[in-house]
N, CA, C and O atoms as a DFTB+ gen file, in Angstrom:
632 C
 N C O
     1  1      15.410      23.542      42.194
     2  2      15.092      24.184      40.958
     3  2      14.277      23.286      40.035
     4  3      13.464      23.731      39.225
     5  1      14.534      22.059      40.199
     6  2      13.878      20.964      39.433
     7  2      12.395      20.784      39.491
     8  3      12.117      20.740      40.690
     9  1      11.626      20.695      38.986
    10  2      10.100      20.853      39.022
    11  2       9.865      19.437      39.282
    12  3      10.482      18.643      38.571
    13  1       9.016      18.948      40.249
    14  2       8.806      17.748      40.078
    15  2       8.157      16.795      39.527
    16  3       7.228      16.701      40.329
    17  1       7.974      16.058      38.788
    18  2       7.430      15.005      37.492
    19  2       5.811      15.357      38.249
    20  3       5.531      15.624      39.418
    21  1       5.177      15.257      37.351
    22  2       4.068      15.193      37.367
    23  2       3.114      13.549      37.776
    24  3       3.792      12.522      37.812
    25  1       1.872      13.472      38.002
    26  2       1.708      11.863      38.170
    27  2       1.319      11.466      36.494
    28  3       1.169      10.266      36.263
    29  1       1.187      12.256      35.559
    30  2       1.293      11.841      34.085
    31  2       2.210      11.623      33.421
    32  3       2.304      11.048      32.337
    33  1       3.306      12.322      34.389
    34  2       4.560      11.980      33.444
    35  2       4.756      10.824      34.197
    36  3       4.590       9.922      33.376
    37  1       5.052      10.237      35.447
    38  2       5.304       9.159      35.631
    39  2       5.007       8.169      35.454
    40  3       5.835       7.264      35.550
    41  1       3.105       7.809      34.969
    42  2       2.676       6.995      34.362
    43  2       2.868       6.752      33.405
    44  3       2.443       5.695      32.939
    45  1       3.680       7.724      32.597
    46  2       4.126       7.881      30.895
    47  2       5.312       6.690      31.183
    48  3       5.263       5.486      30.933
    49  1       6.331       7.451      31.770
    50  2       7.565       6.762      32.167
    51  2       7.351       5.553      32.399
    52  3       8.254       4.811      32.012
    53  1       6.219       4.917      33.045
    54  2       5.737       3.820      33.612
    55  2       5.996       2.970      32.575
    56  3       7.021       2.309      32.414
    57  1       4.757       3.025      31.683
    58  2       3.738       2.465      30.642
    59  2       5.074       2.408      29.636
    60  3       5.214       1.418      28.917
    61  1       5.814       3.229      29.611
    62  2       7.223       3.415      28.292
    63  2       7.911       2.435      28.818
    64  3       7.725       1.388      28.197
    65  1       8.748       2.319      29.851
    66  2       9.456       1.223      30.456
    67  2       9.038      -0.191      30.193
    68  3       9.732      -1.061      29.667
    69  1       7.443      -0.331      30.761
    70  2       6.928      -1.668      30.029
    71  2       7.159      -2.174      28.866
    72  3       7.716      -3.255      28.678
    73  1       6.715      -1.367      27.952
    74  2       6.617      -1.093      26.400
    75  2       7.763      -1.683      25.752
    76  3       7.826      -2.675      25.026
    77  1       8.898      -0.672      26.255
    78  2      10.646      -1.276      26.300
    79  2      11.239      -2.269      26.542
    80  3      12.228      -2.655      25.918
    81  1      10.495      -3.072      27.895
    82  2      11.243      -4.298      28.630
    83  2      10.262      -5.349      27.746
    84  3      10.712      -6.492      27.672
    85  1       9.017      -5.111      27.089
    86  2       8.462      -6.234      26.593
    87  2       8.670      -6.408      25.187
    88  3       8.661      -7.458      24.544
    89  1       8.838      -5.370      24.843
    90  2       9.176      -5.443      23.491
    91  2      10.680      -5.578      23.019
    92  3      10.927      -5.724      21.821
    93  1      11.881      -5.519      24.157
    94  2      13.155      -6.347      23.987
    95  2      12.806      -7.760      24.138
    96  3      13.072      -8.566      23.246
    97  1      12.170      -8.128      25.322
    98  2      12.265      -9.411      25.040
    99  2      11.114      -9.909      23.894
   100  3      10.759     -11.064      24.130
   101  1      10.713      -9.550      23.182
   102  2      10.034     -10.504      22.209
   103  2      10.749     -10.387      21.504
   104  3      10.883     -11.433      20.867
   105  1      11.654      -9.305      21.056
   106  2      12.445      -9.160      19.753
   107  2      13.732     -10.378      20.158
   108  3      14.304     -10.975      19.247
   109  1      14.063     -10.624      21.584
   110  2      15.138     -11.537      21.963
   111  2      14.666     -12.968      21.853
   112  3      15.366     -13.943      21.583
   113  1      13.210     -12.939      22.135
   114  2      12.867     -14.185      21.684
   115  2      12.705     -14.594      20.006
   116  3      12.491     -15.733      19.591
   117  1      12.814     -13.755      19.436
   118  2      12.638     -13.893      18.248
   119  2      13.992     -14.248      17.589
   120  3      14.030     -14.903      16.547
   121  1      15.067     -13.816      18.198
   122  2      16.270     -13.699      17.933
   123  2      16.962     -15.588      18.535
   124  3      17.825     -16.312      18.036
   125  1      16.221     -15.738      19.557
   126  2      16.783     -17.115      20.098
   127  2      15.791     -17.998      19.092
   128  3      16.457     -18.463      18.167
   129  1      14.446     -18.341      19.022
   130  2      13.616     -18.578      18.194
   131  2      14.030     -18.835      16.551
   132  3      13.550     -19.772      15.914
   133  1      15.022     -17.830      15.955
   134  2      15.659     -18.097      14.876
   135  2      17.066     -19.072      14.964
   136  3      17.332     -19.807      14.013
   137  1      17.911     -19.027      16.124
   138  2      18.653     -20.244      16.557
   139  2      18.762     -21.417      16.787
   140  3      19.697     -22.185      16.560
   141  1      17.180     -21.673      17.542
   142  2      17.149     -22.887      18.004
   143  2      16.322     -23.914      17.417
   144  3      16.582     -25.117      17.424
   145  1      15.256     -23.331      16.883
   146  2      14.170     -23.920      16.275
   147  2      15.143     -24.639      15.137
   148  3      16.172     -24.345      14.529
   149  1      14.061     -25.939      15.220
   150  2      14.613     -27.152      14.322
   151  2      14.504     -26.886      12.678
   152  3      15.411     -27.313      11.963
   153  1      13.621     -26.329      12.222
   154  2      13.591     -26.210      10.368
   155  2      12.750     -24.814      10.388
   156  3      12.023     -24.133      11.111
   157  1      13.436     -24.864       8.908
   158  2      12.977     -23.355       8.279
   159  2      11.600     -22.620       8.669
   160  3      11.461     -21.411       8.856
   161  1      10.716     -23.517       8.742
   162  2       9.299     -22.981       8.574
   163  2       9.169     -22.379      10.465
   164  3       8.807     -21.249      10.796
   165  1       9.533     -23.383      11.321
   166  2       9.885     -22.773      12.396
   167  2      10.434     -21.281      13.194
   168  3      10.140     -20.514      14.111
   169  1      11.496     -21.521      12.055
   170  2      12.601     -20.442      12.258
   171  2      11.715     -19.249      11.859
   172  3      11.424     -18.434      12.735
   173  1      11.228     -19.073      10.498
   174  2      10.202     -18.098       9.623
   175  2       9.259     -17.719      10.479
   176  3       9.002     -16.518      10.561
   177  1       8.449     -18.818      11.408
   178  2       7.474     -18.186      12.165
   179  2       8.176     -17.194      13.641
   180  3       7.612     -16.283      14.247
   181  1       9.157     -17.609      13.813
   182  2      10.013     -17.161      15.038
   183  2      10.346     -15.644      15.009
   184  3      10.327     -14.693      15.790
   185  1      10.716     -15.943      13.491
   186  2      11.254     -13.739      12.851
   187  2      10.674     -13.140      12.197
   188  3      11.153     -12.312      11.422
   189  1       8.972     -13.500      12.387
   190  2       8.080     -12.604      11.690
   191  2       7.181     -12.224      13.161
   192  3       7.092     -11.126      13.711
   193  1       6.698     -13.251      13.481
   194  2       5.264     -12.226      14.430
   195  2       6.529     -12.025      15.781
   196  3       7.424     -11.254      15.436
   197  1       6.665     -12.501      16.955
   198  2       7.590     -11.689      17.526
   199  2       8.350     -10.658      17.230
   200  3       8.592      -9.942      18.201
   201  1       8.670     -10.430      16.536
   202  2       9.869      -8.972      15.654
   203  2       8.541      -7.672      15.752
   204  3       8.549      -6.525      16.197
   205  1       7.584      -8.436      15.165
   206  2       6.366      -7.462      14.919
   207  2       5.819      -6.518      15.719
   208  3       5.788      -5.309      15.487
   209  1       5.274      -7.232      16.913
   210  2       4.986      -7.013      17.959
   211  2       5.893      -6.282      18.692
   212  3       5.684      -5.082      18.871
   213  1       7.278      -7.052      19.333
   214  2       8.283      -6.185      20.064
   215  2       8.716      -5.221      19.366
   216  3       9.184      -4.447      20.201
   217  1       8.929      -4.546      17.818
   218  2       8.989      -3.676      17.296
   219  2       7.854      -2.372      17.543
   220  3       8.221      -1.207      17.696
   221  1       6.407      -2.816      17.547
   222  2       5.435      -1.892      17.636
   223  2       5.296      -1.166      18.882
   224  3       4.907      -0.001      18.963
   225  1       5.748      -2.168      20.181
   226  2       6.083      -1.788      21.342
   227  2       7.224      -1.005      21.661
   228  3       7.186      -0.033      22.416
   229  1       8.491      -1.532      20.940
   230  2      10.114      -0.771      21.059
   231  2       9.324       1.174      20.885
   232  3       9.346       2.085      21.713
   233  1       8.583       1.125      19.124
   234  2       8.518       2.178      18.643
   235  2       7.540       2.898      19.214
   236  3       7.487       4.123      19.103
   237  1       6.451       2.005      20.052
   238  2       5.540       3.263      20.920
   239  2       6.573       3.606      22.391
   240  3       6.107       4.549      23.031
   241  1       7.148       3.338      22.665
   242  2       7.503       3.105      24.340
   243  2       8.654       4.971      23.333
   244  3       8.671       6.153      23.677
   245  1       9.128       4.475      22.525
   246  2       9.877       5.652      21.730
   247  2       9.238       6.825      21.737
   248  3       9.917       7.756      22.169
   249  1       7.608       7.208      21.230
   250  2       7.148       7.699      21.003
   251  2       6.282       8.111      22.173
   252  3       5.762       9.218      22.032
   253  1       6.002       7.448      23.332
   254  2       5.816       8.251      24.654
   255  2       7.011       8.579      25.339
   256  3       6.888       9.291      26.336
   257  1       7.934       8.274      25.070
   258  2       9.404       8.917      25.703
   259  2       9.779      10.451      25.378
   260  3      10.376      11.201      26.150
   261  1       9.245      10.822      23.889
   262  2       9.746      11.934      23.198
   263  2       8.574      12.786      23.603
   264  3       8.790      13.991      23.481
   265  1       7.506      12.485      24.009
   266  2       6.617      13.619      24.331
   267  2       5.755      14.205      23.175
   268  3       4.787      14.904      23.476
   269  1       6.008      13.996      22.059
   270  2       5.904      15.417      20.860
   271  2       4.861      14.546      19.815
   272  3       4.799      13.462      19.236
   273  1       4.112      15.775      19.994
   274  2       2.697      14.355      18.550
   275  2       3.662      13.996      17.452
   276  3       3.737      12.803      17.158
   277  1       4.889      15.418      16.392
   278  2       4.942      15.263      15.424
   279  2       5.625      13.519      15.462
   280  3       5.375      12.832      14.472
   281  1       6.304      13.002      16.395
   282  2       7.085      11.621      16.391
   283  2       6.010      10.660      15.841
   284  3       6.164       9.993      14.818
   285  1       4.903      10.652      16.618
   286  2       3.637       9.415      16.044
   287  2       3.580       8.885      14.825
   288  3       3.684       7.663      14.713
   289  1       3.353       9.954      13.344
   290  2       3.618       9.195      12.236
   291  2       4.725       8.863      11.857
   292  3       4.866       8.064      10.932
   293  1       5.558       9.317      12.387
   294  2       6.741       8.669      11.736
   295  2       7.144       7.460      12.190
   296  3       7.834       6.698      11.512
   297  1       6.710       7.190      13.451
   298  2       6.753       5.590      13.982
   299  2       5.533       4.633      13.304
   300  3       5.633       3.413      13.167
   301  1       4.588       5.286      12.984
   302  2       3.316       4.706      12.864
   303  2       3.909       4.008      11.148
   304  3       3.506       2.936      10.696
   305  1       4.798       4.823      10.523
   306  2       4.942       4.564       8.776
   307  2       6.022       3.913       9.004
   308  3       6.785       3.987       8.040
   309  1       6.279       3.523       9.553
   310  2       7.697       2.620      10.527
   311  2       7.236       1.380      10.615
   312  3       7.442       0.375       9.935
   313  1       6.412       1.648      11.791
   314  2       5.566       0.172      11.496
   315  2       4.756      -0.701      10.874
   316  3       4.591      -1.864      11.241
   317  1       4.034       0.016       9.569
   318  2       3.519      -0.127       8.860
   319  2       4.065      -0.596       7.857
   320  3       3.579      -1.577       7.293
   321  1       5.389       0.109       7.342
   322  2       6.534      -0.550       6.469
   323  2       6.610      -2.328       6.990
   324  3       6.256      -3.199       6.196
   325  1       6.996      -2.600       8.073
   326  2       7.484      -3.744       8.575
   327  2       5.872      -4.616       8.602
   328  3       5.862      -5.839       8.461
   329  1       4.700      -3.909       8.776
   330  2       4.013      -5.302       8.759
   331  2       3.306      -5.450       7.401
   332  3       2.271      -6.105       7.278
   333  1       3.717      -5.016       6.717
   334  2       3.438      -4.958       5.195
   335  2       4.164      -5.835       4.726
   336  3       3.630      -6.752       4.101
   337  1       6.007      -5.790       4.944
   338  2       7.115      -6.537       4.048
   339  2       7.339      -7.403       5.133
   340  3       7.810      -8.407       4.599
   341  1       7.279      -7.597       6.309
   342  2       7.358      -8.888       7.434
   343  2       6.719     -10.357       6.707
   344  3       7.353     -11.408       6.625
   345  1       5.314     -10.136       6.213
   346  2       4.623     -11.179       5.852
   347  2       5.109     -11.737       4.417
   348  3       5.426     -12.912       4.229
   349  1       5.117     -11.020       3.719
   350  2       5.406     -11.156       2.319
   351  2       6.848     -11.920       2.243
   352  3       6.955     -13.109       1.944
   353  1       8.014     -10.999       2.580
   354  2       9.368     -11.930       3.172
   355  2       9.199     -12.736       3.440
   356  3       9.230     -13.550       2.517
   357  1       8.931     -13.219       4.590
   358  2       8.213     -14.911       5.194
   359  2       7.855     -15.655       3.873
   360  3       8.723     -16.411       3.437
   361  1       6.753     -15.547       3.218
   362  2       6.031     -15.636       2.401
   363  2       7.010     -16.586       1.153
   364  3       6.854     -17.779       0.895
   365  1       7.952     -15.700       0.563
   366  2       9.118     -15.879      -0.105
   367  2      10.036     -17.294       0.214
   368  3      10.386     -18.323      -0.364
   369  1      10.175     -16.620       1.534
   370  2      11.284     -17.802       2.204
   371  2      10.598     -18.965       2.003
   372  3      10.910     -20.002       1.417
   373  1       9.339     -18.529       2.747
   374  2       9.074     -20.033       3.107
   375  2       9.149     -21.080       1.809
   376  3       9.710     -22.165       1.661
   377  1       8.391     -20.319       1.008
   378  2       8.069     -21.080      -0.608
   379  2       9.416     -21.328      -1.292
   380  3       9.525     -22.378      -1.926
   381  1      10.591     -20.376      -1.233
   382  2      11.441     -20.936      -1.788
   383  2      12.329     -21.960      -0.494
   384  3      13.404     -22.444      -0.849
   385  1      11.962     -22.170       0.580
   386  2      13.003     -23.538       1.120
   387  2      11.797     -24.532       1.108
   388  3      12.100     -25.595       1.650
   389  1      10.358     -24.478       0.584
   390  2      10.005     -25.358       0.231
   391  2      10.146     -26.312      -1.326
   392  3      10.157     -27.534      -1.471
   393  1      10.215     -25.527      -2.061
   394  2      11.029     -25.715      -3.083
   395  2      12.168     -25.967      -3.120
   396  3      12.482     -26.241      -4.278
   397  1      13.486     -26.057      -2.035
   398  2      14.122     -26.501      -2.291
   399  2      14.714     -27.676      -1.453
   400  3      15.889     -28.039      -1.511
   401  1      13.855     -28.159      -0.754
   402  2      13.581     -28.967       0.184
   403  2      14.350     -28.934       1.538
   404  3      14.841     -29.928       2.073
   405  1      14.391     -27.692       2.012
   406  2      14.879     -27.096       3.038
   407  2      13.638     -27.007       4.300
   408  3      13.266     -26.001       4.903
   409  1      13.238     -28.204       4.426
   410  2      12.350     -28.664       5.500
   411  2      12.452     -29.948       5.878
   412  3      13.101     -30.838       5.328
   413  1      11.587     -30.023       7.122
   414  2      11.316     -31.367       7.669
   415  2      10.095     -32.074       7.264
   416  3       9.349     -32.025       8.242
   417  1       9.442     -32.793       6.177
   418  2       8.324     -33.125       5.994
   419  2       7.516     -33.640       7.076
   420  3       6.287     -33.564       7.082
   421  1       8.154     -34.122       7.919
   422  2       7.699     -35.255       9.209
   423  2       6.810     -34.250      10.483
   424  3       5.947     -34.582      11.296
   425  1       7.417     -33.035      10.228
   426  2       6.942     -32.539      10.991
   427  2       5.586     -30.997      10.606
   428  3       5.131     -30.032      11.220
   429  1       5.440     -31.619       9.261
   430  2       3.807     -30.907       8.786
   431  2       3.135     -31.665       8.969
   432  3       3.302     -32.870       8.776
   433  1       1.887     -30.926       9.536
   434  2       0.806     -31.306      10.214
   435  2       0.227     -31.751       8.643
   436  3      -0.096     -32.899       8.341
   437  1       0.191     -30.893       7.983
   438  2      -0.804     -31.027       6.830
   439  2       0.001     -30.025       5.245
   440  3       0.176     -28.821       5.428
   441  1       0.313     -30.480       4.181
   442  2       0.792     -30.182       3.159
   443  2       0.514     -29.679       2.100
   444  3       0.777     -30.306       1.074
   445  1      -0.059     -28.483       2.034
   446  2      -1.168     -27.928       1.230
   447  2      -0.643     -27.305       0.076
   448  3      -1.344     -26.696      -0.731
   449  1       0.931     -27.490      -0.041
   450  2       1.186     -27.052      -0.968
   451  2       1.761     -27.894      -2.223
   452  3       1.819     -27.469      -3.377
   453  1       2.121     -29.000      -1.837
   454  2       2.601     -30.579      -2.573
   455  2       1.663     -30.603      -3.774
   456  3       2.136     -30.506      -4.907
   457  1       0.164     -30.748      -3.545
   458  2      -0.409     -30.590      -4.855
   459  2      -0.035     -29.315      -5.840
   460  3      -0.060     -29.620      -7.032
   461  1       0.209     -28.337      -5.636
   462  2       0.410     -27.067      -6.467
   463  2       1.423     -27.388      -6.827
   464  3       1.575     -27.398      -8.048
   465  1       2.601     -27.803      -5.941
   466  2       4.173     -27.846      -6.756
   467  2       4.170     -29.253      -7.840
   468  3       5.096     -29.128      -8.642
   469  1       3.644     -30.108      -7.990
   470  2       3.411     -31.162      -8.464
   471  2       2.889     -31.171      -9.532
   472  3       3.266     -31.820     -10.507
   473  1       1.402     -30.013      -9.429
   474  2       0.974     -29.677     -11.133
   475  2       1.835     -29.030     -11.699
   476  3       2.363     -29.429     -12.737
   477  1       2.247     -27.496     -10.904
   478  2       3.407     -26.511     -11.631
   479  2       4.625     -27.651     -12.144
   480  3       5.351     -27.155     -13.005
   481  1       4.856     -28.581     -11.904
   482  2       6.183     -29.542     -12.463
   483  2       5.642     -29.805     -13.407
   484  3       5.825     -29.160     -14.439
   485  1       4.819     -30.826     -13.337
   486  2       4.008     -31.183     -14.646
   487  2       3.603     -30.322     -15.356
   488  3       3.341     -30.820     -16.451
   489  1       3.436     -29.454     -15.337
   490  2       2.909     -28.472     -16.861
   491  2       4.145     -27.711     -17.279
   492  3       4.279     -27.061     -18.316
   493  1       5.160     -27.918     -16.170
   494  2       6.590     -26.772     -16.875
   495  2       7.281     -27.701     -17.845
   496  3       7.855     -27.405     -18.893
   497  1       7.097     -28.981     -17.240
   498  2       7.595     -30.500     -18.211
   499  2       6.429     -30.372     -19.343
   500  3       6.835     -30.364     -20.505
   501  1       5.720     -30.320     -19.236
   502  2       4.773     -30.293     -20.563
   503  2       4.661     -29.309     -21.345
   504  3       4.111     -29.256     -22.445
   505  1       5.297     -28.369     -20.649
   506  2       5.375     -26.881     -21.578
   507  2       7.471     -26.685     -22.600
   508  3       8.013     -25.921     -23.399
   509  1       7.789     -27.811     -21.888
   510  2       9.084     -28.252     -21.994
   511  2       9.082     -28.942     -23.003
   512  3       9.730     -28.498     -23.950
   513  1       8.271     -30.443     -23.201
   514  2       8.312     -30.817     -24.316
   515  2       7.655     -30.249     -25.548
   516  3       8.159     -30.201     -26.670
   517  1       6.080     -29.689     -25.069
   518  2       5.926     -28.658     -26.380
   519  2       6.894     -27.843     -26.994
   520  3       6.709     -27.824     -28.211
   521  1       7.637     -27.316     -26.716
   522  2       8.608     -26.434     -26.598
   523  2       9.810     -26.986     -27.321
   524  3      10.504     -26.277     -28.049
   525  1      10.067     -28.385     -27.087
   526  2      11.305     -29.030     -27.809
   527  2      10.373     -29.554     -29.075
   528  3      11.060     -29.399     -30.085
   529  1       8.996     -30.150     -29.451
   530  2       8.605     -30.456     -30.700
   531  2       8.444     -29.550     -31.550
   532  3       8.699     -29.830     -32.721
   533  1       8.084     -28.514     -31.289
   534  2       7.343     -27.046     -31.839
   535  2       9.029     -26.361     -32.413
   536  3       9.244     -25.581     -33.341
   537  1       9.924     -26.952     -31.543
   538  2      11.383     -26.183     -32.292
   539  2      11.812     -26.980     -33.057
   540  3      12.343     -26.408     -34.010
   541  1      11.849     -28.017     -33.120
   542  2      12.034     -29.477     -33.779
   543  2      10.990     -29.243     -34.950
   544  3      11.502     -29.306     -36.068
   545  1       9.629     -28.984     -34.917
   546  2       9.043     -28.762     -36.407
   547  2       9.172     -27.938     -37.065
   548  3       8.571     -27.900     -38.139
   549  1      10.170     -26.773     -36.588
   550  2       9.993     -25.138     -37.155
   551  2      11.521     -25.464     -37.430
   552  3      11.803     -24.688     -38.343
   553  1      12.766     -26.268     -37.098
   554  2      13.445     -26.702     -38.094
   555  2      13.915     -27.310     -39.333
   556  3      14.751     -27.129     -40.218
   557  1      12.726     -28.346     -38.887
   558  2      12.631     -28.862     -40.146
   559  2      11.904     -28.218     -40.945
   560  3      12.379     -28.332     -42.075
   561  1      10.671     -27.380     -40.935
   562  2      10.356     -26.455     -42.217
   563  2      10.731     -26.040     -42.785
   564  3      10.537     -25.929     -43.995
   565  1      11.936     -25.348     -41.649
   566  2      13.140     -24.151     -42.762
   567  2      13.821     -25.121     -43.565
   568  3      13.918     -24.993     -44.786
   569  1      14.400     -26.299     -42.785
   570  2      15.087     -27.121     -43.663
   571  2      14.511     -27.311     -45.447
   572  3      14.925     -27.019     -46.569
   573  1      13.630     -27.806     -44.985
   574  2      12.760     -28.497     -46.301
   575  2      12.178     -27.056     -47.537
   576  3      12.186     -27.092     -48.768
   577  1      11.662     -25.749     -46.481
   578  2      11.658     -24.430     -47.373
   579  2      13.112     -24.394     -48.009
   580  3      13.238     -23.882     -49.122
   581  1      14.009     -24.820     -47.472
   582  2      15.243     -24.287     -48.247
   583  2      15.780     -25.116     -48.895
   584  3      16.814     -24.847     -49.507
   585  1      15.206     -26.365     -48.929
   586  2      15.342     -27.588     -49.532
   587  2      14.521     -26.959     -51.355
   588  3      14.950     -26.930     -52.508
   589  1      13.528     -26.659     -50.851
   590  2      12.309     -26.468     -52.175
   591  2      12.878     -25.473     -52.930
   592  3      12.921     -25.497     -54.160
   593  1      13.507     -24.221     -51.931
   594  2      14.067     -23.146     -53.085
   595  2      15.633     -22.889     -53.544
   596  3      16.163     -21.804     -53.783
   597  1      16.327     -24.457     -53.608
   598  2      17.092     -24.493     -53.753
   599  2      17.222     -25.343     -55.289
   600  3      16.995     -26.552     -55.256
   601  1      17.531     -24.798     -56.422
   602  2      17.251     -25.316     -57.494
   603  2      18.453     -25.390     -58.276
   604  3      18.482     -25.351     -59.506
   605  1      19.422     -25.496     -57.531
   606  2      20.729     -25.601     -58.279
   607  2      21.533     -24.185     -59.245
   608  3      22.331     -24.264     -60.179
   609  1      21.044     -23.168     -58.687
   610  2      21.453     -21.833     -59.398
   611  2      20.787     -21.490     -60.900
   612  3      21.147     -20.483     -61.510
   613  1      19.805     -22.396     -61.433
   614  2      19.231     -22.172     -62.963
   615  2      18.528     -21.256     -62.605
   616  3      18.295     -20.578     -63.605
   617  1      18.078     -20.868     -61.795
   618  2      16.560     -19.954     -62.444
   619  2      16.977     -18.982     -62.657
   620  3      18.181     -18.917     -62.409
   621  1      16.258     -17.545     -63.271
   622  2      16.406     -16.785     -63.487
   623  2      15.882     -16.136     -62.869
   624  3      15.133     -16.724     -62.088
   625  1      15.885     -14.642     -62.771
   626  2      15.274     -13.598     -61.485
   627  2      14.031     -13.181     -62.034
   628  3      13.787     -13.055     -63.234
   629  1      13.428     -13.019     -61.290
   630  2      11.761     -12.669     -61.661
   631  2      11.554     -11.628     -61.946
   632  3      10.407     -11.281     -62.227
């Protein structure tokens, strides 16, 4: 009674299976990749582009499995979500465990960001002490304004 697969459907089946077996293991490498790797920046590169990839593959191998056009965008805005906020996340991390010295210096090739964090210190310190003189002179004004209109209760009201 069973109709037998067609040679398109089996190449479907084919090409989906691939899709599936390659795109588990990148997502598994991505997953060991976040374990083993020695420092943050490592780890960050490990669970962004692998995830990416074996995700785009997981969700097409999905989307020739189901047969049906309407599935396509909805995988397609699927994946699009993830390589939009994949980079940016990264992005985050990385800058804040560089900032908080949640790395290995020894093992950057090259440090391109040391000058930027170095001025941003220096001008938050310099925006720090402006900040403590400028409150420091705007106390003593009031002081001394209230010094000047303080006349011992004689005057009379204007």
């Amino acid at each position: 009674m069973n109709p037998e697969p067609s040679a398109v459907d089996t190449i479907i089946d084919a090409v989906s299976a691939v899709f599936m077996v390659v795109g588990a293991v990148m997502s598994l490498g991505a997953a060991i990749g976040l374990l083993r790797f020695p420092d943050l920046m490592s780890r960050m590169h490990a669970a962004t582009k692998p995830q990416v990839l074996g995700l785009f593959l997981l969700l097409a191998s999905v989307g020739l499995q189901l047969r049906t056009w309407w599935v396509w965008p909805v995988l397609f805005v699927a994946w699009i979500f993830q390589v939009l906020t994949v980079p940016v996340s990264a992005h985050m991390v990385g800058r804040a465990g560089y900032r908080t010295k949640h790395l290995h210096r020894e093992l950057l090739t090259v440090d391109e960001l040391e000058a930027v964090v170095l001025k941003a210190a220096d001008k938050r310190a310099a925006d720090g002490r402006a900040g403590q003189d400028s409150a420091g002179q705007a106390a003593q004004d009031s002081a001394g304004q209230a010094a000047d209109n303080d006349d011992g209760g004689t005057s009379a009201p204007a």
